[in-house]
N, C-alpha and C positions, 0 to 999 in steps of 0.2 A: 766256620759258618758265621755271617753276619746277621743273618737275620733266618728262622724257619716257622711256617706258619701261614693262617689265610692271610694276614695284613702283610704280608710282603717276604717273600726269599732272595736272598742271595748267597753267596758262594766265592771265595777268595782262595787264588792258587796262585805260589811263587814258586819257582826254582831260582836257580843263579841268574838266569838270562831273563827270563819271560812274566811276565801277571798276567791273569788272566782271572775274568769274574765271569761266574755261570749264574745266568739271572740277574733281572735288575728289578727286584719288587720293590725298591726302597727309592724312594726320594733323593735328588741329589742330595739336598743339604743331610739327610741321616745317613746316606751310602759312604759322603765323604766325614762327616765326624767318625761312623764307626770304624773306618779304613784307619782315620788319625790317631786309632788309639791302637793301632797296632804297627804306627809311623809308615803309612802308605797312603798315596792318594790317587785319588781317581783320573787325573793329569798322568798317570805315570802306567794307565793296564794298556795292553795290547792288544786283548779282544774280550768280547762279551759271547757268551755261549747260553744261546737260549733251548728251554727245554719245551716248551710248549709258550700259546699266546694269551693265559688264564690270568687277569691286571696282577694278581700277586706275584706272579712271575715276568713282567713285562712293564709294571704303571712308572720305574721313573728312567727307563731306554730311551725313549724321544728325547726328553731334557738331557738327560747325560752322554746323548749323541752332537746333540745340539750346542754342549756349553764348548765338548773338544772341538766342533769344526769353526768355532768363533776365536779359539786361542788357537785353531791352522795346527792343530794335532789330533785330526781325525780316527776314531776307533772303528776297528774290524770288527762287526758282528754278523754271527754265523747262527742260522736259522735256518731250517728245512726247508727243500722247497712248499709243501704244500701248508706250510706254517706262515709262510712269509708274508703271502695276502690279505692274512688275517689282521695283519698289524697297522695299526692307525700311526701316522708321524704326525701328532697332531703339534701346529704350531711353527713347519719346517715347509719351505716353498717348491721342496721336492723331495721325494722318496731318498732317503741318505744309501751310496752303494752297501749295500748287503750281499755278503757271502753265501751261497745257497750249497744247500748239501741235502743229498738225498739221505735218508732214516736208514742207517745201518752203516754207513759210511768212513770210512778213516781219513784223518789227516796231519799236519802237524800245522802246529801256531809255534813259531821258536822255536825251542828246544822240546816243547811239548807234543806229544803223539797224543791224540783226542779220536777215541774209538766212538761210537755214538750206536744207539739201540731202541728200536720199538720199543715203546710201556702202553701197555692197557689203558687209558683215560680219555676220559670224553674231553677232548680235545682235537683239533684238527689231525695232527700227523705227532704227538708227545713223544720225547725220548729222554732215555737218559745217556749218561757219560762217564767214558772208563778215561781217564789221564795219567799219562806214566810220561817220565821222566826221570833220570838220574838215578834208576833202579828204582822207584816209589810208582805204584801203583795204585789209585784213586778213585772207587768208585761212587758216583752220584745215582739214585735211584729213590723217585717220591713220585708221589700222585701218580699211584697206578695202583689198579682194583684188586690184582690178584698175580702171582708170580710166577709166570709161565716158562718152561724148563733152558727158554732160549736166556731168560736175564740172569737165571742161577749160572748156566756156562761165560756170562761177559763177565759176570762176578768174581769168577774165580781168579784166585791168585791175588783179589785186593789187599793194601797193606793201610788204606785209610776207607772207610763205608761211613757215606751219607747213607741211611735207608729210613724209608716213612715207618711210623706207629703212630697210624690218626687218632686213631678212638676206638674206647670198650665198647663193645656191644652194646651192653646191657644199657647205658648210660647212653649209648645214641639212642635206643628204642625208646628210652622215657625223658630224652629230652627235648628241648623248646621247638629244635627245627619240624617243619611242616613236613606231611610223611611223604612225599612225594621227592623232599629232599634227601629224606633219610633214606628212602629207596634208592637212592642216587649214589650215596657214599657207601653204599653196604652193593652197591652192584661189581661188575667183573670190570669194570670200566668206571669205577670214582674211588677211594682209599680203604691204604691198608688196615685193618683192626688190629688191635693191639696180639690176639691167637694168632692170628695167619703171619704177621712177624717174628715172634715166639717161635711158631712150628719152622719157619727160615732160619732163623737162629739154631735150632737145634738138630736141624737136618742137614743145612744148607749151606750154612757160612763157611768160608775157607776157613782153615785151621791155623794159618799162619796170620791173621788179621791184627791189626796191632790197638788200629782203635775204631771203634763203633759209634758212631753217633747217629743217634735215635733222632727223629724231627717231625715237622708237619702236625706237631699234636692239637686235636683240637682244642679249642678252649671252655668250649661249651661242655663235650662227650668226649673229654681225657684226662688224669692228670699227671706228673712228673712220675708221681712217687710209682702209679700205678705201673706205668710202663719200665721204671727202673727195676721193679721188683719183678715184674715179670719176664723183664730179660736178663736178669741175676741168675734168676732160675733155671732159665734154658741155656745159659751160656756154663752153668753149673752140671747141665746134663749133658753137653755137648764135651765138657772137658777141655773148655781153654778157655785162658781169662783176658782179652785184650782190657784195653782201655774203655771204658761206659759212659759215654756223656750224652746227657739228655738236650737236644737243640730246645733251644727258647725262640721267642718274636722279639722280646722287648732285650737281648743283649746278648751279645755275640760269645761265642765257646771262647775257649781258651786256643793257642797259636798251636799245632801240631806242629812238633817236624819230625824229620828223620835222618 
């Protein structure tokens, strides 16, 4: 994870053959420092895999479409079709070709197989992404309201999980946001609380998972510690201990492999 959070997501996957980043919320210049410091650059991915068109997940895609078709090494981005309209290419003297894929859809990018799946969020057409390659299994899933029985079956079998824990309850209800927003993120259709993660965690998760990474947390109505400990807990009821890393905005996890 390079980046999770409302200032900006993204998302960095390598096998032997292929890179690939899901989401472009970050700036070129911060998308390519943080790639650098895991000796990768953004001259070098093969496709962009969007999840919805909400700027955290989409503000630096135009420029970084923009900087490859100037160095004549254009990048593949693959967006829904009912997602794809929504996007502004602001700055570019024509819509750059985009890969259209219906919501639920299979493909492969390289050697990468990229499953894709409905999420709950008020967004145009939102999904997340299961990626397997080389026997690893990779599940992506944020910004969706509530976990409906079709994303726990795409789940299964993952051997890496992105999954959201936005925010406590309690601490969105008494904080700054206006209530109209906070009725927004506490709906079936805006993010997950830190319980309804917990109860996935404890019911839900495959059993062979190797590492967990928590993200999307808000900054306002969450904090690290709050969401580590409550998924200690449920990973403790549940009986298996993968790996626990809580996603940050201001500085990327640590490198998985397998």
């Amino acid at each position: 994870m390079l980046a999770s959070g409302s200032a900006g997501n993204a998302a960095f996957l390598s096998t032997s053959g292929t890179k690939v980043l899901i989401d472009a919320g970050l700036s070129v210049k911060e998308l390519t420092r943080r790639l650098a410091e895991i000796g990768e650059r953004p001259e070098d991915l093969d496709a962009v895999l969007i999840t919805h068109e909400h700027s955290d997940h989409i503000s630096g895609l135009p420029r970084l479409v923009r900087a490859r078709a100037k160095k004549k090494k254009p990048i593949a981005v693959f967006v829904s079709r009912l997602t794809a309209p929504m996007i502004e290419w602001e700055g570019m003297d024509e819509t750059p070709r985009v890969e259209h894929f219906q919501a639920g859809s299979d493909w492969t990018v390289g050697d990468v197989k990229v499953q894709s799946f409905g999420i709950p969020h008020d967004a145009e057409d939102p999904v997340g992404f299961c990626l397997e390659a080389e026997g690893v299994k990779v599940g992506i899933a944020t910004d969706l309201g509530y976990v409906p029985d079709s994303i726990k079956y795409h789940l299964r079998g993952v051997h890496f999980l992105l999954f959201e824990s936005n925010h406590a309850i309690e601490m969105l209800k008494v904080g700054p946001y206006p209530w109209s927003v906070k009725q927004r993120v506490m709906s079936r259709k805006g993010h997950l609380s830190n319980d309804t993660t917990c109860d996935y965690i404890e019911n839900d998760l495959d059993g062979g998972v190797q590492a967990l990474i928590l993200g999307h947390l808000s900054e306002q109505n969450n904090h690290p510690v709050i969401v580590r400990q409550g998924a200690e807990c449920s990973l403790e009821r549940r009986g298996i201990a993968p790996r626990l890393v809580i996603a940050e905005q201001r500085t990327p996890t640590e490198v998985f492999t397998y």
